[in-house]
C-alpha positions as a printed Julia matrix, in Angstrom:
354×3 Matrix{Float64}:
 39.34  189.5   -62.15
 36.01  190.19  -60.45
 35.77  193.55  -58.27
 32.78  194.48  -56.41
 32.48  198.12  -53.97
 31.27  197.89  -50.59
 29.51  200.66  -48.84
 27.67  199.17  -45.9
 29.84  198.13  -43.05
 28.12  195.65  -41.83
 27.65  193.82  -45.75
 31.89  194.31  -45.92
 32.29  193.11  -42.35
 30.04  189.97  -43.4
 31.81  189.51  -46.43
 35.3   189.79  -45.11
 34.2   187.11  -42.68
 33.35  184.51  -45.23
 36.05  185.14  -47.01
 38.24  184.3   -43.93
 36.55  181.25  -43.77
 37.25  179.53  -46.59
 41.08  180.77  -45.94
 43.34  178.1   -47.2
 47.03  178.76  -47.04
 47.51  182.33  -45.91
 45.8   185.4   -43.77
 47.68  189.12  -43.91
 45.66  191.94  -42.28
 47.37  195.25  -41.62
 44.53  197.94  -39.84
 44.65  201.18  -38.03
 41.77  200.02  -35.47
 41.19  196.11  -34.09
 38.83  196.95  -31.39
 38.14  194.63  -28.37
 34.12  194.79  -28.92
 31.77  192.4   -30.43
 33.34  192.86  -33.81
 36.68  192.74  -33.37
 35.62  188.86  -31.34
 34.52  187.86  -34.22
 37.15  188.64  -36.21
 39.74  187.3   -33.52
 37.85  184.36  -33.21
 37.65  183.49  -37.26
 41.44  184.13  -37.66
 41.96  181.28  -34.48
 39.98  179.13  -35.87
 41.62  179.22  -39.62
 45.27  179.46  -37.48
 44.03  176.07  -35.67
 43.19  174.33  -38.91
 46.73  175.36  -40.31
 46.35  178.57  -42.14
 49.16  181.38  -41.67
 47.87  184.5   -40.48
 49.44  187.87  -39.94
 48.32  190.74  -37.98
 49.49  194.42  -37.89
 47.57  196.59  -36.1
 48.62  200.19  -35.27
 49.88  200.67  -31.45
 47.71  203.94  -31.08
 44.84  202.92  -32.75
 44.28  199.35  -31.12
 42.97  201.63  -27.9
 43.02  198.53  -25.13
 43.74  195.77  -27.63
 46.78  193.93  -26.13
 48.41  190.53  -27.36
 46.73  189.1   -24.94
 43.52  189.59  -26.46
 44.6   187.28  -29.41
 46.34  184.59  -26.94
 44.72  181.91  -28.19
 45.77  182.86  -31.83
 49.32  183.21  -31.45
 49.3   179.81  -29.37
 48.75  178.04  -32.71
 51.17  179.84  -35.09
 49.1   183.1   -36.1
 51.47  186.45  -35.79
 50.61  189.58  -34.21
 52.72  192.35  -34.79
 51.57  196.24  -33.24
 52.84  198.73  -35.42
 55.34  202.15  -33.28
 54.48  202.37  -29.78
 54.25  206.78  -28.79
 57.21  207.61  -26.69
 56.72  210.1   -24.6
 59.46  212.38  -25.04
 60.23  215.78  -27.16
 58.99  214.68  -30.51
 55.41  213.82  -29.32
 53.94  216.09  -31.77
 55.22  214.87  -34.81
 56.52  211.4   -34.31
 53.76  210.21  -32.23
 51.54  211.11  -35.12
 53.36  208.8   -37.63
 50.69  206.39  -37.52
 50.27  202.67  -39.42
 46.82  204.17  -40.89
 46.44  201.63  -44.01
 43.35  198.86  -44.26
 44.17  195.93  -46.35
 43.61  192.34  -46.45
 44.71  189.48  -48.24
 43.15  185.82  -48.36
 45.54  183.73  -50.38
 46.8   184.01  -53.73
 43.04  184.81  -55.04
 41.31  187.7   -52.62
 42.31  191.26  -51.9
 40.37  193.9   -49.49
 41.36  198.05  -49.4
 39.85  200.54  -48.34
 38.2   203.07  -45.28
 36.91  200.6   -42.68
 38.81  199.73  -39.41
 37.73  196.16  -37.58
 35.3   197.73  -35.1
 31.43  197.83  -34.0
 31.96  201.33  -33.47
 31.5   202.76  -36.9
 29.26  199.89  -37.88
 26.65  202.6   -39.29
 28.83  204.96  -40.71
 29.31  205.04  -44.86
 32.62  203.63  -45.85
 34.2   203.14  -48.99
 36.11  199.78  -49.74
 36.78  197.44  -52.39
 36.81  193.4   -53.05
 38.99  192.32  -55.91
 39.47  188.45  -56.41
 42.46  187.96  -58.94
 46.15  187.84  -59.19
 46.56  191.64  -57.83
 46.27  189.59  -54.34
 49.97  188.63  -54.88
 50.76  192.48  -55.49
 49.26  192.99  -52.3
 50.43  190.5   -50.2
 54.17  191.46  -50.94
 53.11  194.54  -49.92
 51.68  193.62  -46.51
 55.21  191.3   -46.04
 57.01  194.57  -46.53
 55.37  196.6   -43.96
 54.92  193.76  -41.83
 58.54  192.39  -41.4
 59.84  195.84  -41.67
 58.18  197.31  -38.73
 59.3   196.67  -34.68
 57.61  198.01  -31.84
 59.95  201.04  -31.89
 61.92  201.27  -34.95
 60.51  202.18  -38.98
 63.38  200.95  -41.29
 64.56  202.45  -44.36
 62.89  199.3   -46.26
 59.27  200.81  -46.44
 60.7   204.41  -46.77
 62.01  203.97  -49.77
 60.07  201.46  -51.64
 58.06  202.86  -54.64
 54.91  202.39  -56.06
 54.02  198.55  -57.07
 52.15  198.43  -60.73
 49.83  195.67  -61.17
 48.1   194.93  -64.53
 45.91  198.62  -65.06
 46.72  199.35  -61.16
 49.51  201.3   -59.18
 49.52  200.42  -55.58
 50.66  203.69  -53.86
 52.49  203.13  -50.26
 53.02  206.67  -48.08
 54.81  207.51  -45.32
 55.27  210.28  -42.84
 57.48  212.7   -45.03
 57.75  216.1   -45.1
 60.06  216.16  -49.01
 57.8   213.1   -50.4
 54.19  213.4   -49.88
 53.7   210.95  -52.63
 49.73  210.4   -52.15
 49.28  214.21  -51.74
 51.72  214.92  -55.2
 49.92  212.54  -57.21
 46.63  214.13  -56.22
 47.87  217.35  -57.24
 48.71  215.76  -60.56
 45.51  214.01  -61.12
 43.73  217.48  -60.61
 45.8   219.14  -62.35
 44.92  217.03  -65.39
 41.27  216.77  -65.21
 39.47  217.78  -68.04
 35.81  217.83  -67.28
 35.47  216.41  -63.08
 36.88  215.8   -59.72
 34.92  214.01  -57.52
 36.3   214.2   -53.77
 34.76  212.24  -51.03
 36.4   212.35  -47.33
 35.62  211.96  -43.95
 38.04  215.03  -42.88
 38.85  217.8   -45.44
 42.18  220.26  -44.44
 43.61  220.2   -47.83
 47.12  222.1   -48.15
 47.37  225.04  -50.16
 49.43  223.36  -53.49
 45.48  221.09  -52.95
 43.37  223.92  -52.87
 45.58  225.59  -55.91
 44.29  222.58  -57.53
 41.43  222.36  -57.24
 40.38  226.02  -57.71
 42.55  226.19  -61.12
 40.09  223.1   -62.05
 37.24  225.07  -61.26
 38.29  227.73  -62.91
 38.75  226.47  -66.4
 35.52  225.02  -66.51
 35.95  221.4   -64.11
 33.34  220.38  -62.59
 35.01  220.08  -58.24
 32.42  218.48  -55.99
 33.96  217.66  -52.26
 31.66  215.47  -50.26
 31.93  215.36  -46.57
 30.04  214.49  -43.11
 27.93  216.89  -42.0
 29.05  215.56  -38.57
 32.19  213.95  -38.2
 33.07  212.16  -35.02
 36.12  214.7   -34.57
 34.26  218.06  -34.06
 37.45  220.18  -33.93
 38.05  219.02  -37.62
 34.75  219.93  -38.47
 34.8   223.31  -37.05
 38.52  224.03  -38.12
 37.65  222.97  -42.06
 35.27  225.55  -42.14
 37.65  228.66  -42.29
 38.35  227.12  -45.8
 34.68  226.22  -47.32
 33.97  230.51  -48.52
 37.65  230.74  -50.83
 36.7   227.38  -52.35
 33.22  228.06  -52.63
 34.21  231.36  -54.47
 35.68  229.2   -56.7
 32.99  227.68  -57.86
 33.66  224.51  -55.91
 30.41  222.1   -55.26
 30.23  221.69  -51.32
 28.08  218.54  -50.3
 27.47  217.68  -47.1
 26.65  213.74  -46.04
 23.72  213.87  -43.8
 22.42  210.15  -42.52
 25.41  209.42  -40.36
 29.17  209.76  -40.78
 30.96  209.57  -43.8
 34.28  207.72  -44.18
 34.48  207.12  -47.45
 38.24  208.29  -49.12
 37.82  208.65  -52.42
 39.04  210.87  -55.78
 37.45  210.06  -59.15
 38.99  212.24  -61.84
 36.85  212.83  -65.29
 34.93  209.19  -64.05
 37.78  207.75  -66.01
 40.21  207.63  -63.22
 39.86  206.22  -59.84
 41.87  206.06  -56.36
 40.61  204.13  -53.43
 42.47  204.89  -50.02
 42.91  204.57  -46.47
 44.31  208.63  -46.4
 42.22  211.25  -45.61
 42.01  214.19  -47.94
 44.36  216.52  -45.02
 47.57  217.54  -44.11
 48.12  214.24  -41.21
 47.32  211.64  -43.69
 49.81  213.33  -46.06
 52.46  214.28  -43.84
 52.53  212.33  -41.33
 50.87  208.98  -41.69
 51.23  205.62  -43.67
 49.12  205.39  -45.6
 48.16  203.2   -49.04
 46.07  203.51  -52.11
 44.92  201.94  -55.36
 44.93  204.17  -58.54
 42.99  202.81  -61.52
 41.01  202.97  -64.89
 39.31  199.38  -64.44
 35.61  200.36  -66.54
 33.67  197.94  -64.23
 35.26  199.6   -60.54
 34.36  203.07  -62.34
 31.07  201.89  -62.68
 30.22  200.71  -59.84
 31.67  203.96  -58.06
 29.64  205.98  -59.91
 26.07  204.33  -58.32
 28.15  204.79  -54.67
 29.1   208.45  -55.26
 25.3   209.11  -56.89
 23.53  207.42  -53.47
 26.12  209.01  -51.53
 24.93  212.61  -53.42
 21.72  211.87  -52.92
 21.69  211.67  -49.76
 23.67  215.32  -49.39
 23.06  219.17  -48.98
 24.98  221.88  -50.14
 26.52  224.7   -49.08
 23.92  226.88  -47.88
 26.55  229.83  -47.99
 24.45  232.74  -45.89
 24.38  229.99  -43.12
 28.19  229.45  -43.49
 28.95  233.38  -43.49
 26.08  233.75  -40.46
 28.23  230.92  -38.17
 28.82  231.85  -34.88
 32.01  234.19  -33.73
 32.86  231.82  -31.48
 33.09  228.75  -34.03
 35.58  231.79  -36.14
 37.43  232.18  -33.15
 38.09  228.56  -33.0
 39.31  228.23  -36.3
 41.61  230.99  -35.68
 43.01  229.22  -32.74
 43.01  225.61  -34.43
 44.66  226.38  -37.49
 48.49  226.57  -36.05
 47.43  223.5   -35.18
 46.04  222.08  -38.64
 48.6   219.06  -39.19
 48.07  217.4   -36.16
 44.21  216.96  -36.41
């Protein structure tokens, strides 16, 4: 198998697209975002043109997240076989809060029986500077993945989430465990193997997230770690493109910072990377953010592994990505504004819906 990390959006967008293009039998994508911009054209337009020449393709895209995307936009597509499928349209009605946030937030693609795509990066020029994290594997875990995409894909209506996905477990593959969540307040599967995998490190954790509200049996975790002598580094945007998140994480960076817990802070741009390396010997590469929506409420997927040459390759990502980062400066944090404090205050009843 050959594995390669991408970091640069527009390098994975490039890739993806050349990979499309020598598509010979099948296309699956499932994504939160498809946008109807200059990127997501191009995309459209490569999966037509692989649909005209006789290649199956599939398409799920999330109802919420394809903003003004309509199945219009890929008319020409779905006039010569290629399937478009939106994943739970919101209904307005008393369980807004909590069902309307049960979105289809996983990123995967599959080219065949050869190539496999999974990772942070939605199909849109939007976020076309931002850091992602994502990963390229070319082998027979494709077939792991593609039953997985069939699964969500055929089990999912506009309206209706059946039991199938609920209940399906993890999928092993070779060295790798394909982890599938979904919204679940007794299950939490993503968020309980976390715990475990902190729980168990012996000499690092290595967090990197775009939004950071981590749940209290989390931030147990990782301050146990920290206390027996693990080295806990969290890596973060500076600036997020969801201020309220930003401001609301704050209330928890002084208890974990008291704990001895490394605070880095992406500066460039924004950071989407989701990633947790424990004791560089164990990896898992996600589309869930390291908070309590992506664990409670969302689907989500992941890929846990050991594979020596993905470790490696991780390690120069999370060393650039360091690089390029600032600490804690801790007077600052304790000198922030009342009114930010009063915000958090008021935003943290609120905590599992941001």
């Amino acid at each position: 198998m050959e594995f390669r990390i991408i970091d640069d959006t527009f390098q994975y967008y490039n890739l993806m697209l050349s990979d499309i293009a020598h598509a010979k039998e099948y296309i699956c994508l499932e994504t939160y975002k498809f946008a109807n911009d200059h990127m997501g054209i191009r995309f459209r337009d490569a999966f037509t043109k692989r649909a005209k020449e006789g290649v199956k393709v599939k398409i799920l895209i999330d109802s919420w997240g394809k903003g003004p995307v309509s199945k219009s936009f890929f008319s020409e597509l779905i006039s010569h076989g290629g399937e478009v499928r939106f994943f739970e349209k919101i209904k307005f009605n008393s369980d807004i809060f909590t069902r309307g946030h049960r979105r289809d937030h996983r990123k995967i693609l599959v080219i065949d029986d050869t190539i496999s795509y999974i990772g942070s990066a939605n199909i849109t020029g939007y976020n076309l500077n931002w850091r992602e994290l994502c990963l390229r594997m070319e082998g027979e875990i494709a077939v792991s993945f593609r039953k997985v995409f069939l699964e969500n894909f055929n089990a999912f209506n506009p309206f209706i989430i059946t039991n199938k996905v609920t209940f399906t477990r993890s999928i092993k593959s070779g060295n790798f465990e394909i982890i599938r969540d979904v919204p679940s307040l007794q299950f939490q599967r993503l968020r309980k193997r976390y715990t475990q995998l902190i729980r168990q490190a012996e000499r690092s954790v290595v967090i990197e997230t775009p939004y950071f509200l981590p749940g209290f049996l989390l931030r147990k975790a990782m301050m146990d770690a920290s206390k027996r002598g693990v080295t806990v580094e969290v890596i973060m945007p500076k600036h997020s493109d969801m201020r309220m998140i930003d401001i609301l994480r704050n209330k928890y960076l002084g208890l974990l910072h008291d704990a001895g817990i490394k605070l880095l802070f992406y500066l460039p741009h924004n950071l989407h990377a989701k990633l947790l390396m424990i004791d560089d010997e164990i990896f898992s590469i996600s589309s869930a953010n390291f908070d309590f929506r992506s664990f409670r409420y969302q689907y989500e997927i992941a890929l846990i592994g050991t594979e020596p040459e993905i470790i490696r390759q991780l390690q120069e990502h999370i060393a650039e990505t360091i690089n390029n980062a600032q600490e804690l400066d801790y007077l600052e944090w304790k000198r922030r504004p009342l009114i930010e404090k009063i915000f958090e205050w008021f935003l943290l009843p609120f905590r599992h819906f941001f």
